[in-house]
C-alpha positions in Angstrom: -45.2 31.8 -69.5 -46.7 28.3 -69.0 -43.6 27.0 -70.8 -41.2 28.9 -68.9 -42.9 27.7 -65.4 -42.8 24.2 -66.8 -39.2 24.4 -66.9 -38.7 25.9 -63.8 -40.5 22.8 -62.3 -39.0 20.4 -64.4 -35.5 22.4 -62.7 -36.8 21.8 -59.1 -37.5 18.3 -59.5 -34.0 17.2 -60.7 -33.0 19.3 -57.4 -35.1 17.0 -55.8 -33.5 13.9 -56.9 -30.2 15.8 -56.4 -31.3 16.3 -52.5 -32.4 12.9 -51.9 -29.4 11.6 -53.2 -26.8 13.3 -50.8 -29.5 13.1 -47.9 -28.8 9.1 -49.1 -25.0 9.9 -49.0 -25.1 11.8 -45.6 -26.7 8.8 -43.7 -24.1 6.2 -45.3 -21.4 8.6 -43.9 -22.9 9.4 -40.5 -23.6 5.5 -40.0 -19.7 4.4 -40.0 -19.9 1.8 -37.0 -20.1 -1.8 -38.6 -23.4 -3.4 -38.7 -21.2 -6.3 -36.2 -20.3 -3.6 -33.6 -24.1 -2.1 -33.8 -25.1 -5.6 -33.0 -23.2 -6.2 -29.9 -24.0 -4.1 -26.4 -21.6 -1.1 -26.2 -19.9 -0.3 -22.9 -21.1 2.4 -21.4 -19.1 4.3 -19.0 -19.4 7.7 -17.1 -16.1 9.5 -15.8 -16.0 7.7 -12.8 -16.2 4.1 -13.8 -13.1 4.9 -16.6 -11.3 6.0 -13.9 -12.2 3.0 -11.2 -11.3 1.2 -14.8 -8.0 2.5 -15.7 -6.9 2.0 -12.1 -7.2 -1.5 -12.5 -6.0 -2.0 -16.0 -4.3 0.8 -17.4 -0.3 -0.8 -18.1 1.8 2.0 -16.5 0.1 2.3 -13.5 0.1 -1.8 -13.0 4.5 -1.5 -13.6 4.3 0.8 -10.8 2.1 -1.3 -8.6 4.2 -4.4 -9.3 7.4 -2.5 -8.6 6.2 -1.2 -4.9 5.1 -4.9 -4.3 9.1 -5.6 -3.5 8.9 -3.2 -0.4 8.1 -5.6 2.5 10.6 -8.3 1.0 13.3 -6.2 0.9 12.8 -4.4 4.5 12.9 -7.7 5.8 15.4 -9.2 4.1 17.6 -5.7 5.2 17.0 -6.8 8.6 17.8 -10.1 8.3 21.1 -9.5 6.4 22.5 -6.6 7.4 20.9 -5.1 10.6 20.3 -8.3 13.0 22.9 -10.6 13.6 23.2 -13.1 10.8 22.7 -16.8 11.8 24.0 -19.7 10.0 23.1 -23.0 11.3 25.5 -26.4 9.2 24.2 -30.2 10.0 26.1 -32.9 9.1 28.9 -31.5 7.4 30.6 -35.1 6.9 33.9 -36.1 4.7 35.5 -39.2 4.5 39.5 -38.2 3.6 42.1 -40.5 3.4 45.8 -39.9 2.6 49.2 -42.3 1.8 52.4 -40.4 3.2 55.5 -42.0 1.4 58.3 -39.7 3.1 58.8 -39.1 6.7 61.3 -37.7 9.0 64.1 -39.0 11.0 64.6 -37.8 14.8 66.9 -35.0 13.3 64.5 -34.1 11.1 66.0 -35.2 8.2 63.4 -36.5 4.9 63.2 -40.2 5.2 61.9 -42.7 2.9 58.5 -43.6 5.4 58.8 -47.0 6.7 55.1 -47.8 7.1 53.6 -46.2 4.0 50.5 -47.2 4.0 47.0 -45.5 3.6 45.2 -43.9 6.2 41.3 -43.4 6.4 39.3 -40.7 8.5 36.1 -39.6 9.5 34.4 -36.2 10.4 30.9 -35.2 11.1 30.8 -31.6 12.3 27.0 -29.4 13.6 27.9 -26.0 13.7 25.2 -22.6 15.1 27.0 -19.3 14.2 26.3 -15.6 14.9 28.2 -13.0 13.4 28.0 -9.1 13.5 29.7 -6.7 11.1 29.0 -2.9 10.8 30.8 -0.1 10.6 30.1 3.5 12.3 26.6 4.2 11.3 26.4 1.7 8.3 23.6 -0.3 10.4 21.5 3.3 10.7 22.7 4.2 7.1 21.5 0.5 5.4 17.8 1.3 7.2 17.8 4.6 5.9 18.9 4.0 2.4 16.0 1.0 2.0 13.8 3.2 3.6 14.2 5.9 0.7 14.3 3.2 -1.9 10.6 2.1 -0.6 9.2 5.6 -0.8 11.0 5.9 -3.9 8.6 3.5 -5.5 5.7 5.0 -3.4 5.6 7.7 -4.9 6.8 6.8 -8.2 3.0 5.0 -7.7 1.4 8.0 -6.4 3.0 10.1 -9.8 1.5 7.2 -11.7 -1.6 7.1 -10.6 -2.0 11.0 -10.4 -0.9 11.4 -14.0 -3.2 8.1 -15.0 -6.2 10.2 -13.8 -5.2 13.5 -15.2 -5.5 11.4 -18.9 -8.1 9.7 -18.0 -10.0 12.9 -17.2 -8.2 14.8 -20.3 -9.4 12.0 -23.2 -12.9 11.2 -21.5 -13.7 15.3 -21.7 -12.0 15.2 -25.0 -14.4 12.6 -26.6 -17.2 14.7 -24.8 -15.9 17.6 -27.1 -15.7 15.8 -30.2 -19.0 14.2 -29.8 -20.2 17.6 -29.2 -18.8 19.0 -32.4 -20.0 16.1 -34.1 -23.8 16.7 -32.5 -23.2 20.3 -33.7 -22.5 19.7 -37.1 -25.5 17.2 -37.6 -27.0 20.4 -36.7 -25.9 22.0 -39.4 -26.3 19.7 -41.7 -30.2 19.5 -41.1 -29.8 23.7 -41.3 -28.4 23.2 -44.2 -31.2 20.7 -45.6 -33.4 23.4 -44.7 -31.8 25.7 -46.2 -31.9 24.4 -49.8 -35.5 23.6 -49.4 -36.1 27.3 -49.5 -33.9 28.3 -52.1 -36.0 25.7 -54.1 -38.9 26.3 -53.0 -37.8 30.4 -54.3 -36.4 28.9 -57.2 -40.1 27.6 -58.5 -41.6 30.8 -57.8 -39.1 32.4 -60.2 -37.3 34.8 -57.5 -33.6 32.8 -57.7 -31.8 31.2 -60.2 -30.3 27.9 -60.4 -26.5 29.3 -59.1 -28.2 29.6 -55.8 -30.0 26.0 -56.0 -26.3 24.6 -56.8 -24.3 27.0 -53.9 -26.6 25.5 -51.6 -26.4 22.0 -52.8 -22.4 22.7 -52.3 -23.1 24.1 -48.3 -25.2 21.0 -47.5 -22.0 18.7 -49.2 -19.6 20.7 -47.8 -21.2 20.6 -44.4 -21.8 16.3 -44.8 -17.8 16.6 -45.6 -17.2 18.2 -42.1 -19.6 16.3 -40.5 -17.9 13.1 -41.8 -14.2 14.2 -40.6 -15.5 14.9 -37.7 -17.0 11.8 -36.8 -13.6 10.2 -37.6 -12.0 12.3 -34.9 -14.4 11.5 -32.2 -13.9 7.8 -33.0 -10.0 8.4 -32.3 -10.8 10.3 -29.2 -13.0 7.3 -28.5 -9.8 4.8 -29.6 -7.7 6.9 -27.6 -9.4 6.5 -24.3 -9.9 3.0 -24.5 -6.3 2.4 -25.1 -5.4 4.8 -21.9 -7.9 2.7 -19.9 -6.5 -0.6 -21.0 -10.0 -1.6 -22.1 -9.3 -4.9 -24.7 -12.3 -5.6 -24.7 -13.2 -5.2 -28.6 -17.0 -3.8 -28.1 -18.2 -0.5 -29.4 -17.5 2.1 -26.5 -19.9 4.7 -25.2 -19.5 7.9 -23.1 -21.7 9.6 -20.5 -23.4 13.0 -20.6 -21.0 14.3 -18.1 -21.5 18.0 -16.8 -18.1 20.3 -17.4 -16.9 21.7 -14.1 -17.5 25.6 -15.4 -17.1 28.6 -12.9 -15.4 31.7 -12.5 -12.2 30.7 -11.1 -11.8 34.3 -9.3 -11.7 32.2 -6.0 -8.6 30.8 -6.4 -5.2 31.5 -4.8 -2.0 31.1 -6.3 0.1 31.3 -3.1 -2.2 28.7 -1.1 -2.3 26.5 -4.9 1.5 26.5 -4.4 1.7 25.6 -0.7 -0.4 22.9 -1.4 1.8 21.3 -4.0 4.4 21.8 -1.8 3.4 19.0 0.3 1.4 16.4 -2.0 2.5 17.3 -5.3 4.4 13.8 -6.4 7.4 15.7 -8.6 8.2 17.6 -5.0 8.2 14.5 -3.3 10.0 12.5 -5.4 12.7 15.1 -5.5 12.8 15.5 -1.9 13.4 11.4 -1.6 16.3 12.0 -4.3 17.7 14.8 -1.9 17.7 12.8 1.0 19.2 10.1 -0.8 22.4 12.2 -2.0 22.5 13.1 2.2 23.0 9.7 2.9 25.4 8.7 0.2 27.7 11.2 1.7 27.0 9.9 5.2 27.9 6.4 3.9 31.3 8.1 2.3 32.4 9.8 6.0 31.4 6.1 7.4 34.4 4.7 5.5 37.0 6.2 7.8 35.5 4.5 11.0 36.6 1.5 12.4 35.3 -2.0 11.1 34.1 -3.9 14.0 33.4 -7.8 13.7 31.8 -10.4 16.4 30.5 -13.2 17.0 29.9 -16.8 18.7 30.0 -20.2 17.1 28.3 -23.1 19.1 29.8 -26.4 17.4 30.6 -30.1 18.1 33.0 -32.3 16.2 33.8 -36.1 15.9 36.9 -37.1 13.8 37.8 -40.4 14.0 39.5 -43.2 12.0 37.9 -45.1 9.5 34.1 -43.8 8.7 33.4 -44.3 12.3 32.3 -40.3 12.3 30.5 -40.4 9.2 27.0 -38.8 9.7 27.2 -39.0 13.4 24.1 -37.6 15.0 25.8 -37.0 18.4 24.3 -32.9 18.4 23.8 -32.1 22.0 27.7 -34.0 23.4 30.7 -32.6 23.8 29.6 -29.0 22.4 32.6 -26.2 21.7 31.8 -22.8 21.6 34.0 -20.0 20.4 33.4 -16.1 20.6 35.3 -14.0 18.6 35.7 -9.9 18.6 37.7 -7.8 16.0 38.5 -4.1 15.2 39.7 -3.1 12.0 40.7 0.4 11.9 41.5 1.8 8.1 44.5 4.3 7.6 45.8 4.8 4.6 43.5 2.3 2.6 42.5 4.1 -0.3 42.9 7.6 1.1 42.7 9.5 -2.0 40.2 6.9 -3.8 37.9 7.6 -0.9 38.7 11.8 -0.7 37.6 11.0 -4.4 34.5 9.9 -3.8 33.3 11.7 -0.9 34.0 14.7 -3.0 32.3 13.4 -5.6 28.9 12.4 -3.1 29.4 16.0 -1.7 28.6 17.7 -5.4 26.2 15.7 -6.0 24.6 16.5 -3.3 24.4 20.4 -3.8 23.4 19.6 -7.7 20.5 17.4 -6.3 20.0 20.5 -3.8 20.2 23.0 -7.0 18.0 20.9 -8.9 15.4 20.5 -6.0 15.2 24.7 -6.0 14.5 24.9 -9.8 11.3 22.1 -9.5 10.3 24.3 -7.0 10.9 27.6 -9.0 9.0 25.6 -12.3 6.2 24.5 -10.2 6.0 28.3 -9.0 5.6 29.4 -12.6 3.3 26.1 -13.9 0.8 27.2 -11.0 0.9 31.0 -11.3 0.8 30.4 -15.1 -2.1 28.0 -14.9 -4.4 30.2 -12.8 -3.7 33.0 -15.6 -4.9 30.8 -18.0 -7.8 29.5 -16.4 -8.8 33.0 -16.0 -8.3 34.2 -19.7 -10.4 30.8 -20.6 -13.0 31.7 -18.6 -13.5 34.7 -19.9 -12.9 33.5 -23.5 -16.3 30.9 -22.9 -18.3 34.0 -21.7 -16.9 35.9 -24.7 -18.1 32.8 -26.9 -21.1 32.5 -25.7 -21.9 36.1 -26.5 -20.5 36.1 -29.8 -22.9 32.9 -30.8 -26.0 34.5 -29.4 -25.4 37.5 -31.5 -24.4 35.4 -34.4 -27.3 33.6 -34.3 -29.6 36.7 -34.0 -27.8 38.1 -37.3 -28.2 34.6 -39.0 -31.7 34.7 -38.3 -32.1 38.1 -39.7 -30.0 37.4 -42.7 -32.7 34.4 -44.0 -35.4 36.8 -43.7 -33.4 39.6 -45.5 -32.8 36.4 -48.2 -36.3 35.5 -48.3 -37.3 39.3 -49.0 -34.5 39.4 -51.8 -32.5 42.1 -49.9 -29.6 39.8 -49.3 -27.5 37.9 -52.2 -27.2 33.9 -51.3 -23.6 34.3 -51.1 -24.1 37.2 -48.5 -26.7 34.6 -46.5 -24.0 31.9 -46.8 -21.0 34.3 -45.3 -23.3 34.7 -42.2 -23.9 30.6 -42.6 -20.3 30.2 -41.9 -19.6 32.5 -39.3 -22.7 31.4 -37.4 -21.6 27.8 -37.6 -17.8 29.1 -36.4 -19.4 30.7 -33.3 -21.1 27.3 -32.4 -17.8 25.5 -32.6 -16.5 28.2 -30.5 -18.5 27.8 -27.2 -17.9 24.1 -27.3 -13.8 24.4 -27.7 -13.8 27.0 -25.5 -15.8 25.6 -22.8 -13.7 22.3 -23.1 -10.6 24.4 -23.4 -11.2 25.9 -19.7 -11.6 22.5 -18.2 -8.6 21.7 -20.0 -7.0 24.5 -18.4 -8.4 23.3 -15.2 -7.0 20.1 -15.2 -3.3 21.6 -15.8 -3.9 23.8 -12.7 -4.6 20.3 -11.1 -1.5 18.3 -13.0 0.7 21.0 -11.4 -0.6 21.4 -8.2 -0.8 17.3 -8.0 -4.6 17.2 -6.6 -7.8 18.4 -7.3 -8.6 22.1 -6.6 -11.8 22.6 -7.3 -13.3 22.9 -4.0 -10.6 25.8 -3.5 -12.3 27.9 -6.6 -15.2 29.2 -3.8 -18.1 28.4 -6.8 -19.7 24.8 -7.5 -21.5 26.1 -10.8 -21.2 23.5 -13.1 -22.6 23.7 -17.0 -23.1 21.2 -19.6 
């Protein structure tokens, strides 16, 4: 009996050594950050400052905000050129020409062999001011209107920008709060683990288990360092993810904020009010609408071809030509001044009748395709909101379902150890409940993140934030 206990202990301690050793294993996997990036001070950021971050920094939305920059110059520049009268002012326009004429003509008018051919040398120096006017039916209206549309083009190609920056943003910061999570959660488990195998040794020298059960639970507590390990690799991407969404280059380890998950019961919310909302800030509706607009014009500017062309305008000028280079950069502005106003219709028959039946044709489908298209974004949006408020409900529900399901796993887990302990319950049976225990606790977290990932699709779609329309500010970690 002495011998056989002897052995037993002898058993326990190379268990020992076999639990130190991947307790030694465990902390070189959990510690994966370099010793260089633990030295330096991470950057710690909550929600708000990636976003206030992002906005400044992130590529996509700084294209955008660069492009939209080109609004004010081209207004201007539309009014200069195309709406106002253009002026054009020429100073000392001078030239120096001479000529040698070797043939003349008789008094009958006859080619004659010139009797004085000689060279002959003048000057001119001319200062002109012109203004000129050009349109064409509404093609003054038409060129404000169509630079108009181009500007709040870009404005809200912006406003899409910077609504889908945040959406990310938001999406990959509560994304790395879900893999941290996990990860916290299966350090958990890892330590239950630990705990676990302690027992079964400590059973194992009293003589009530046998060594299978030492080495199943040696394999749960490797098993669970394995998980633990992938995991931590995953919340580093989510971590390498947002950073690159943010445009953060700065190479320092990055940290992320408790943040509290906007959880409540989304009963409040109505999908006909959702929808009306997007109606009128949503950017894809918006965009689309400019686009609309835009094939309106394009067949206004079509019809505008069949008006008359009207030109005018009034040139205030003064010349000296005279011989030699005695007008050569003559700075006589204000004497002898010439003016000359001009005024001209152009009316256009059978110019390119068919080429421009053509095309006005061609502005008048696109049009009702632009129209056709506008009514199907509407009809998607429709269907992305109603769609999203069903399944914001259903994960709602799911979290409360979760959260149920762990409690009750838990209690069974708990009961299971004793039943172990007592010898009523195999190891393998104990280690079944293990692994469904540990699957609820992954549960609540995915599902909890999974709602406000739901959440902020109800917001992609509608194109704001809605949660002040759910009627409930609950909010859970």
């Amino acid at each position: 009996m002495n011998m056989k206990r002897h052995m037993n202990w002898g058993r326990v301690s190379d268990c020992c050594a076999t639990t130190r050793r991947s307790a030694a294993v465990l902390a070189l996997m959990v510690a994966t950050t370099p010793l260089a990036a633990q030295e330096r001070e991470p950057i710690r950021l909550s929600l708000d400052q990636a976003l206030e971050y992002a906005s400044g920094s992130n590529p996509a939305l700084r294209r955008a905000t660069n492009s939209s920059l080109i609004n004010g110059a081209e207004m201007r520049s539309t009014w200069a050129e195309q709406l106002l009268p253009r002026a054009q002012l020429t100073l000392f326009n001078t030239q120096f020409t001479g000529n040698l004429r070797r043939q003349a003509l008789d008094n009958f008018g006859n080619p004659i062999v010139n009797p004085s051919a000689d060279w002959n040398y003048f000057s001119a120096t001319t200062h002109n001011l012109g203004l000129s006017w050009r349109f064409q039916g509404a093609s003054l209206f038409q060129a404000h209107d169509r630079q108009r549309l181009t500007n709040q083009g870009r404005d809200v190609t912006l406003l899409r920008a910077r609504t889908d920056l945040e959406i990310q943003i938001q999406r990959l910061y509560i994304d790395a709060v879900e893999q941290r999570a996990l990860m916290e959660t299966e350090n958990e488990l890892v330590a239950a683990r630990r705990i676990d195998l302690d027992v079964v040794q400590r059973l194992f020298s009293l003589a009530l288990r046998t060594r299978v059960d030492i080495l199943n639970a040696e394999l749960a507590l490797e098993q669970q360092a394995l998980t633990l390990q992938q995991q931590n690799v995953t919340y580093q991407r989510a971590l390498l993810a947002l950073r690159t969404a943010m445009g953060l280059t700065e190479d320092r380890p990055l940290e992320i904020g408790n943040e509290e998950l906007p959880l409540f019961d989304p009963a409040g919310f109505d999908s006909s009010s959702l929808i009306s909302r997007a109606l009128d800030v949503n950017p894809v509706i918006l965009q689309s609408d400019v686009y609309m607009r835009s094939a309106q014009l394009a067949l206004s500017e079509q019809k505008t071809a069949w008006w008359p062309e009207i030109r005018l305008g009034v040139n205030v000028y003064r010349q000296a030509y005279l011989p030699e280079g005695e007008a050569l950069f003559d700075t006589s502005i204000g004497k002898d001044l010439e003016s000359q106003f001009y005024l001209g219709f152009s009316i256009p028959v059978l110019n390119g009748v068919f080429q421009q039946n053509t095309e006005q044709q061609r502005a008048a489908i696109e049009l009702r395709n632009q129209q056709e298209q506008d009514r199907e974004i509407r009809l998607q949006l429709e269907e992305s909101i109603r769609g999203s408020v069903l399944e914001l409900e259903n994960q709602w529900t799911s979290a409360q379902l979760s959260q149920r399901s762990n409690e009750i796993a838990r209690e069974a887990l708990a009961l299971a150890r004793e039943e172990y302990r007592l010898g009523a319950r195999s190891f393998e049976e104990l280690r079944a409940v293990f692994q469904q225990e540990a699957d609820t606790r992954r549960q609540v977290i995915t599902a909890r993140h999974a709602f406000v990932d739901a959440l902020l699709t109800l917001e992609e779609a509608v194109g704001a934030s809605v949660r002040e329309a759910s009627g409930s500010t609950g909010a859970g970690n």
